[in-house]
C-alpha positions as CSV (number, residue, x, y, z in Angstrom):
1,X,126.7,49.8,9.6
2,X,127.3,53.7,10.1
3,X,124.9,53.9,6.5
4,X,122.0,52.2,8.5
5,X,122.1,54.5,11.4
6,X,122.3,57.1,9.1
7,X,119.3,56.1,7.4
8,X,118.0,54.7,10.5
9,X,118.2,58.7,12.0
10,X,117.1,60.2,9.1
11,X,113.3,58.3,8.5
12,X,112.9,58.6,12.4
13,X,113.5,63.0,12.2
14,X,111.1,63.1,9.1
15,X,108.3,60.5,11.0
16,X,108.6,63.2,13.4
17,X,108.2,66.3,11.2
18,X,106.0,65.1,8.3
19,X,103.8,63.2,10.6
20,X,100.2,65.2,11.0
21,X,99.6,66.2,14.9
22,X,95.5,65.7,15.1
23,X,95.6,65.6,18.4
24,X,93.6,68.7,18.7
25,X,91.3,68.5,16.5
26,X,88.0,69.4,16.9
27,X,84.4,69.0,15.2
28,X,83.5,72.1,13.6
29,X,79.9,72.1,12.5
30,X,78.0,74.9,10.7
31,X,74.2,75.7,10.9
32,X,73.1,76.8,7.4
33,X,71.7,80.2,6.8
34,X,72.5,82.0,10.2
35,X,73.3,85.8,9.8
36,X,75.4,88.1,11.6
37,X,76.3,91.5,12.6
38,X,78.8,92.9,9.4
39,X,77.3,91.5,6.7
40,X,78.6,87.5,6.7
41,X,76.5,84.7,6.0
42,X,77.5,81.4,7.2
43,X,76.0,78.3,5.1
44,X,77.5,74.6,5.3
45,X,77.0,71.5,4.0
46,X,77.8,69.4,6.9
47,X,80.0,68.7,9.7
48,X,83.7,68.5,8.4
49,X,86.9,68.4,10.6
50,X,89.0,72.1,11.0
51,X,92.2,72.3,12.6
52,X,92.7,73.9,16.5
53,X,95.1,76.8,16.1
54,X,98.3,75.3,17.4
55,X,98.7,72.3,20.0
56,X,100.0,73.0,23.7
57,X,103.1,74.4,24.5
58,X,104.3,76.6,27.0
59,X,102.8,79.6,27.4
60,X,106.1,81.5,26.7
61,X,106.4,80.3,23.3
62,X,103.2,81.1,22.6
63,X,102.8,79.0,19.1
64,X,99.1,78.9,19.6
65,X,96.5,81.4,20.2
66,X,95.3,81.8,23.5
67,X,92.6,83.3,25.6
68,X,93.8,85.5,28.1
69,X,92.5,85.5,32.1
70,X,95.6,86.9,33.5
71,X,93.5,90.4,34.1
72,X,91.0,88.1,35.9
73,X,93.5,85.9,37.5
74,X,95.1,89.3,39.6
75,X,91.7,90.3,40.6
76,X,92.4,93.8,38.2
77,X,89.7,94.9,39.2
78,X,90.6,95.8,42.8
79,X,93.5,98.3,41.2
80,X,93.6,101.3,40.8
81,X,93.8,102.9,37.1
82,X,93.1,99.3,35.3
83,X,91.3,98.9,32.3
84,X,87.8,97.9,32.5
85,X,87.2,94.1,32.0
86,X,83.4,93.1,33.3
87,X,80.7,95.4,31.8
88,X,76.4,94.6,32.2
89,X,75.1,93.8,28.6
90,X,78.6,92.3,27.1
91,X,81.3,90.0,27.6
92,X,85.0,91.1,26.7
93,X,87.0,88.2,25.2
94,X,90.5,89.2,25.5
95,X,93.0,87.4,23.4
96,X,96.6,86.2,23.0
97,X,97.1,85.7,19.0
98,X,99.7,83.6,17.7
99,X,102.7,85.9,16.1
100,X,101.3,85.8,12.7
101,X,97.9,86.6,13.4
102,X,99.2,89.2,16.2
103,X,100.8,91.7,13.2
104,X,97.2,92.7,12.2
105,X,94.7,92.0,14.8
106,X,92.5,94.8,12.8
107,X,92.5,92.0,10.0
108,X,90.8,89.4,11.6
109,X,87.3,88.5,12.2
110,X,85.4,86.0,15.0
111,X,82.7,83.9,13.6
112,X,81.2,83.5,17.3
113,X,78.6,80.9,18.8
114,X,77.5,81.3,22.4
115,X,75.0,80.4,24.7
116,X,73.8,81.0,28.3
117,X,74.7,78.6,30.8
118,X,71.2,79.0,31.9
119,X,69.5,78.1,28.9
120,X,72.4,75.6,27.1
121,X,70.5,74.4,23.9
122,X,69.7,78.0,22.8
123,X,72.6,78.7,20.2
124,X,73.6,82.5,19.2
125,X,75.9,83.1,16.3
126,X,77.1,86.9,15.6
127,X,80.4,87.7,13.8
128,X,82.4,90.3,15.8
129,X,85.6,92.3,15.0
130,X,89.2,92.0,16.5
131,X,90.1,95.4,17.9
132,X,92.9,96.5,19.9
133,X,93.4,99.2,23.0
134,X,97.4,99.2,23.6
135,X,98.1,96.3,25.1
136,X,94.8,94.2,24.9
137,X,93.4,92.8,21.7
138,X,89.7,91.5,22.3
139,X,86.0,91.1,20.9
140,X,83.2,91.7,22.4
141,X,79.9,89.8,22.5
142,X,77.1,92.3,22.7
143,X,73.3,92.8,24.1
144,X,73.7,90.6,27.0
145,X,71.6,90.3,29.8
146,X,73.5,91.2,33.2
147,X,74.6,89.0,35.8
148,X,74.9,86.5,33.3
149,X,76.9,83.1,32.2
150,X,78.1,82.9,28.9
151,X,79.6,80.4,27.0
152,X,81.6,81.5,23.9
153,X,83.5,79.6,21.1
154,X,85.6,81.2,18.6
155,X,86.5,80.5,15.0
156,X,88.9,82.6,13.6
157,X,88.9,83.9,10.3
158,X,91.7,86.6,8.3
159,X,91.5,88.5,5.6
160,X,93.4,87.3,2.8
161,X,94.0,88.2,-1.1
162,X,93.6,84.7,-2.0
163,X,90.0,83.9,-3.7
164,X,88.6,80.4,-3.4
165,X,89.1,78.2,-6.1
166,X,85.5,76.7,-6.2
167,X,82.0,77.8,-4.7
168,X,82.3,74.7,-2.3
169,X,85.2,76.1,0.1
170,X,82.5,79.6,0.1
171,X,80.0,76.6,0.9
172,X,81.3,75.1,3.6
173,X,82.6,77.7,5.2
174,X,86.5,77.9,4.5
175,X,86.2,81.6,2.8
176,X,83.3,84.1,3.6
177,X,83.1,87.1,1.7
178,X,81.0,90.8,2.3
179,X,81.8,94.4,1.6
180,X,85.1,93.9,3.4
181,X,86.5,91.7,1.3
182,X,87.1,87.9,1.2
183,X,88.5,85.8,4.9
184,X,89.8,82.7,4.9
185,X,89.4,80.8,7.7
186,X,92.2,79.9,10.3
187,X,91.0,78.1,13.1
188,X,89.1,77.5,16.5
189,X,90.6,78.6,20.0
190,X,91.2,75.0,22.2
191,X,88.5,75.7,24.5
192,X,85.7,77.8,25.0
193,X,85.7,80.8,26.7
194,X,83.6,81.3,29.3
195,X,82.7,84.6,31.1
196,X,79.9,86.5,32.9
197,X,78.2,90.1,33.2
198,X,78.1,92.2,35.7
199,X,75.4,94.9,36.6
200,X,75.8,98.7,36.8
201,X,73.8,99.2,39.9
202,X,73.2,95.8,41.5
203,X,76.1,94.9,44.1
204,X,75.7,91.5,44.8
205,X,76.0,90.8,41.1
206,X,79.3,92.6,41.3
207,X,80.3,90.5,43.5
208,X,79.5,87.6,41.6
209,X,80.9,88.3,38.6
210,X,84.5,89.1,40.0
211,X,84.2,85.3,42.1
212,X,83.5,84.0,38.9
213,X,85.8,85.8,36.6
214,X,88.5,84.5,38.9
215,X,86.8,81.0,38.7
216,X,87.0,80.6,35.2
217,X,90.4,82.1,34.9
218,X,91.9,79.5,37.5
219,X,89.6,76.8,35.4
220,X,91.3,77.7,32.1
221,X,94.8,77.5,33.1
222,X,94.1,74.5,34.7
223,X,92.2,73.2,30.9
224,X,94.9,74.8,29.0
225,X,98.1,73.8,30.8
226,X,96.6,69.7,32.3
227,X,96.3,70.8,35.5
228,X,99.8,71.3,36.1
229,X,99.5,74.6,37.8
230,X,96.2,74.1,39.7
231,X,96.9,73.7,43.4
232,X,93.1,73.8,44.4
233,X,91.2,71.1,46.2
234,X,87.3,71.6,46.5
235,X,87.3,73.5,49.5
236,X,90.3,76.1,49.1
237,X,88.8,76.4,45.5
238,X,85.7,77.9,46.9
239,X,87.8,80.1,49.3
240,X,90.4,81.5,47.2
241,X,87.7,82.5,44.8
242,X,86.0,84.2,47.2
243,X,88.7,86.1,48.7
244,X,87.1,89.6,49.8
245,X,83.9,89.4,48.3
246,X,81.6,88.2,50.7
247,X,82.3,90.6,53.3
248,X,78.9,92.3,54.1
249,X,77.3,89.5,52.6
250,X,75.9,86.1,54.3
251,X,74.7,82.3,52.8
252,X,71.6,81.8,53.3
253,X,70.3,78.4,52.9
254,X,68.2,77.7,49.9
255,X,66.0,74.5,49.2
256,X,67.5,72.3,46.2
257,X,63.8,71.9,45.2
258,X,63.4,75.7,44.9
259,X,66.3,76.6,42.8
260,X,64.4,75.7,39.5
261,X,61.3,77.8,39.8
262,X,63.6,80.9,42.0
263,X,66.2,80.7,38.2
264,X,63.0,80.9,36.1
265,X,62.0,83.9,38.2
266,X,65.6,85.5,37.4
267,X,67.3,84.3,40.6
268,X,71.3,84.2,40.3
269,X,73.0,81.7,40.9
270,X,77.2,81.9,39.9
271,X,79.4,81.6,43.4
272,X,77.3,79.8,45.4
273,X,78.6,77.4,48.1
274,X,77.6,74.0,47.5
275,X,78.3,71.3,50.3
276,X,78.0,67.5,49.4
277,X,79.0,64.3,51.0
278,X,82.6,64.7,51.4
279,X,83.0,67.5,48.9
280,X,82.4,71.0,48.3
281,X,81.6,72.8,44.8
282,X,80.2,76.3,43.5
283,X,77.1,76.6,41.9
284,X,77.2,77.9,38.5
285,X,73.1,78.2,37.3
286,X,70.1,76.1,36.7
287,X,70.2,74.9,33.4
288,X,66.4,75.7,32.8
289,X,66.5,73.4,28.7
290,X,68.2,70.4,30.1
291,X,67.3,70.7,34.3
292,X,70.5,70.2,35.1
293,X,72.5,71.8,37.8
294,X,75.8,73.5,36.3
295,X,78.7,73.3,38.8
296,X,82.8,74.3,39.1
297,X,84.7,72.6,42.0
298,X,87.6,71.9,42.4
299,X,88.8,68.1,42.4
300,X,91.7,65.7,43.7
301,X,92.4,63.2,40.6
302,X,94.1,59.9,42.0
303,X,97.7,59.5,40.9
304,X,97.5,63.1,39.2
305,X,97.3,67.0,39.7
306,X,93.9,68.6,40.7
307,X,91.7,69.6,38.3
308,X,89.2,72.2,38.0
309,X,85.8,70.9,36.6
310,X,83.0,72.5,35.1
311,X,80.0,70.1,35.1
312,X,76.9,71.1,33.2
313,X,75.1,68.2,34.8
314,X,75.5,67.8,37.9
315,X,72.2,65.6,39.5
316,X,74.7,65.3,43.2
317,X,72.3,66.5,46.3
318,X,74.2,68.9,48.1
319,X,73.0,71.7,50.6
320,X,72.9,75.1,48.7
321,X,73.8,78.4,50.4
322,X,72.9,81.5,48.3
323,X,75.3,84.6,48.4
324,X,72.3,87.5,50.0
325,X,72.7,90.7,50.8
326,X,72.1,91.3,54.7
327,X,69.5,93.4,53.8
328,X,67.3,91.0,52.0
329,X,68.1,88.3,55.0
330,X,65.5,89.3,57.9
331,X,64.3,86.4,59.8
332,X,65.9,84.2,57.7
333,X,69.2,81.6,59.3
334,X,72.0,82.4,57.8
335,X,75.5,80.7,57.6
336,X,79.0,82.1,57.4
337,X,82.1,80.9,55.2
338,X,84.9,80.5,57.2
């Protein structure tokens, strides 16, 4: 009898270890012949399964790369002596690597897609470089337009001494080689990462950019960690977001018919206050390839936590007040936040 619990114990532990975790696994498709910055060329066959970099776990064991908001998440931006984070015609995408990938951050490269929020079916691919300034490790995605939306996905690649064993892993993307030498690749952060540019001279795209750095930092601990440390409903989402950065500024109300035509004429969008029946969200953009409305609100999920949403097609009527300088409100009704 003690045998068969033995062996009962023992094919249990190795079911447990031996077993494949898929359970983050993502698509991974490849355009063929794309080029980007550093000499890399990307080719593919077709769409083939890669592994996520890790599965969750708490963020103190840190056994999976990570994105990191935390700058965004305490507002750095309102202390004195930090590092600069939001710039006009780039996106910083600071990240928390895994300890093996951590020991040479110089030795890793980003294969990176992205696209504007504002125009989603418009794909950019550019290959960046892994650098590090004390603390921070981070990429950069370059020759953006400011007071922009950005959506960013990251497949990460390391240098190795290991050569491929047939032209087919070069083929379908699992090595890349240029006058750097030869990567292998490791892996695709969980999420996306989503940011936004901010504007050297322009004020009220300041403003928006730190309300939705903080946004999207509050949305992706809320993605990453299943909502279990989101404490938001719709309304207190919109305020704590907020916090400080509408002072000297007023909503003015804008026509949801207008908002197409005012986003093809360059109007911004990111932090406005969006009222619907029963609910309240923040505008995001006009989504001028698909004419949807992109949204993040927070949300009350029945028998679970709140969540943080972002919806890339929302068709909800709602009555839209745009963030406006007080200058640029004459003769126009304007409402207040509370």
């Amino acid at each position: 009898m003690r045998n068969s619990i033995h062996q009962y114990v023992l094919v249990s532990l190795a079911a447990i270890f031996l077993y494949p975790d898929t359970s983050d696994a993502r698509p991974f498709r490849r355009r063929g012949n794309q080029r980007g910055g550093g000499g890399f060329v990307a080719t593919a066959l077709s769409t083939v399964t890669r592994p996520v970099i890790g599965i969750i776990r708490k963020r103190s064991q840190l056994d999976r790369s990570e994105y990191d908001y935390d700058w965004a998440a305490r507002r750095d931006w309102h202390k004195e002596g930090a590092k600069k984070r939001l710039f006009a015609n780039k996106v910083r995408v600071k990240l928390l690597l895994k300890k093996d990938l951590a020991s040479a951050p110089d030795h890793i490269r980003v294969r990176v897609t992205w696209w504007y929020l504002h125009r989603s079916k418009t794909q950019h691919t550019a290959w960046a470089s892994v650098r590090q300034d004390g603390s921070d490790v981070f990429y950069d995605v370059d020759g953006l337009e400011e007071g922009r939306l950005v959506k960013v996905v990251s497949d990460i690649y390391r240098k190795t001494d290991e050569q491929p064993a047939s032209e087919k892993l070069i083929k379908n993307g699992t090595f890349v080689k240029n006058s750097e030498g030869t990567f292998k690749y490791v892996g695709r952060l969980h999420v996306p990462y989503y940011g936004v540019t901010t504007s050297e001279n322009i004020e009220e795209l300041k403003r928006r950019a730190r309300i939705i750095s903080f946004s999207f930092s509050q949305w992706y601990v809320d993605e990453a960690y299943g909502g279990r440390y989101c404490n938001y409903d719709c309304y207190s989402f919109y305020q704590t977001s907020t916090s400080g950065e509408l002072n000297g500024f007023n909503l003015q109300a804008v026509s949801h018919s207008d908002v197409p035509q005012l986003s093809k004429n360059g109007k911004r969008f990111h932090g406005d206050y969006l009222i619907m029946s029963g609910h309240y969200g923040m505008a995001l953009c006009y989504d001028e390839d698909t004419g949807n409305f992109c949204t993040i609100e927070g949300n009350y999920a029945l028998n679970g936590p709140y969540r943080i949403n972002i919806d890339p097609s929302n068709h909800g009527l709602y009555t839209w007040s745009s963030i406006m300088s007080i200058s640029a409100e004459k003769n126009t009704k304007n409402e207040t936040v509370n």
